[in-house]
N, C-alpha and C positions, 0 to 999 in steps of 0.2 A: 504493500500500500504506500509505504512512503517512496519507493520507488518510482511510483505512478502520481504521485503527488509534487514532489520535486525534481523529477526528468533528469534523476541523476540515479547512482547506481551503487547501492549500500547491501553488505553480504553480510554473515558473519567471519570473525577472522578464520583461517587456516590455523591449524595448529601450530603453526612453526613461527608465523607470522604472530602469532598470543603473547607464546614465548621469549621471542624477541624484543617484543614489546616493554614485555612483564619486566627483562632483564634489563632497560633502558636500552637499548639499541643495543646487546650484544655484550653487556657486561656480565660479568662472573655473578652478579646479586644472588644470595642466599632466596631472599624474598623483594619482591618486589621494593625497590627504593632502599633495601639495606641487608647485608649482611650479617650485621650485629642483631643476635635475638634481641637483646636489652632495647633495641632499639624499634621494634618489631609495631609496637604500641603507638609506635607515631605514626607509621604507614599502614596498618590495617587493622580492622576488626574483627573478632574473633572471638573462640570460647572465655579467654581471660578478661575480656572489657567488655562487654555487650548486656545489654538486658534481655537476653536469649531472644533476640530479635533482628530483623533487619536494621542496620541505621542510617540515615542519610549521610547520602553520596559527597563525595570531597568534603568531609569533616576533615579529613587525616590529611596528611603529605601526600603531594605527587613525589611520582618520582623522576629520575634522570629528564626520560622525555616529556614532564606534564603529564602522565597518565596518573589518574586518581582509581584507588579501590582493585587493585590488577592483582592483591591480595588480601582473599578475605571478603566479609562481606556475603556475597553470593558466590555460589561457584557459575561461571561462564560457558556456554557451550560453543564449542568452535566448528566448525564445518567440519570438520573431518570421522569419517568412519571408526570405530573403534579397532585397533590392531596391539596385540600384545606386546611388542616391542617395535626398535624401528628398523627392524634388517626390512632393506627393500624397500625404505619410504623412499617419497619427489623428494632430491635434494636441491629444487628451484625454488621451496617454498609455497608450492601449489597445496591445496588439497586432495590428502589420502582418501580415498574414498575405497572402493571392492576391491581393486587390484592388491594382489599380495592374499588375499584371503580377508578382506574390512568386512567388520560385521558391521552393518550400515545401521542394523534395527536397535543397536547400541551405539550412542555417538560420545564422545571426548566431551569431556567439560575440565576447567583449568581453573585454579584458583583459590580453591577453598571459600569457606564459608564463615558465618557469625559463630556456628556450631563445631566449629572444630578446631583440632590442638594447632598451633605454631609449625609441628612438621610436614603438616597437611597443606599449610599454604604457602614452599615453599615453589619456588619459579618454575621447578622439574618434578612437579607431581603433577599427576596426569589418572585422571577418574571417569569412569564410564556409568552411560544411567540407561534407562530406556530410550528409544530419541521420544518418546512422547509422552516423559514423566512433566512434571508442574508440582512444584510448590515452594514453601518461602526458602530453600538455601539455593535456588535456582535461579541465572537470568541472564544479560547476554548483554553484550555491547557491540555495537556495527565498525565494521571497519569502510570506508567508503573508496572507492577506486576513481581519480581523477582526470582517468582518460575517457 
């Protein structure tokens, strides 16, 4: 809908593309925006600061690139197929999808949530759901493509 609304062209991220993100364009980051657990609380929310709840968005730190909540909060779902490891992903960044064996009827989601420990929302954890579950640790961000 938004698609057809603004005559521009908005997906969700790739998984590779999430990740990259999450890590500031490519840095080593533990969690999004910091390495340092201690520091964890500035950049996301989680089991340890939350009213077992969702909370509103860019309370906390961005990180390197201005990305708010890419830990923590909800967990994110990315376009890509669910596959057990990455022998045989796109290494251009695209999205995985069947090829290799992707169980499609289970898709990737990145990020962690309000309801989980600090290990869970570390930049390379990677969790799979139904693609057609819904509910509150769940939700998604557009990535938009500007060609």
């Amino acid at each position: 809908k938004l698609n057809e609304i603004t005559k521009g062209y908005y997906r969700l991220p790739t998984e590779a593309e999430w990740e990259y993100a999450a890590r500031s364009g490519g840095k080593d980051d533990i969690w999004s925006g910091t390495s340092n657990e201690g520091e964890l609380g500035d950049y996301a929310w989680f089991i340890d600061n939350t009213d077992k709840m969702i909370m509103a968005s860019k309370t906390k730190r961005p990180n390197a690139l201005g990305l708010y909540d890419m830990s923590g909060n909800v967990w994110e779902w990315v376009e890509d197929c669910w596959h057990e490891n990455y022998e045989g992903a796109p290494t251009d960044g695209s999205a995985w999808l069947q090829a290799g064996g992707g169980e499609c009827g289970q898709r990737v989601m990145r990020g962690g949530s309000w309801n989980y420990v600090p290990e869970d929302l570390r930049s390379s954890f990677r969790l799979r759901n139904n693609a057609v579950s819904r509910n509150d640790l769940i939700g998604f961000r557009l990535a938009q493509d500007l060609e």
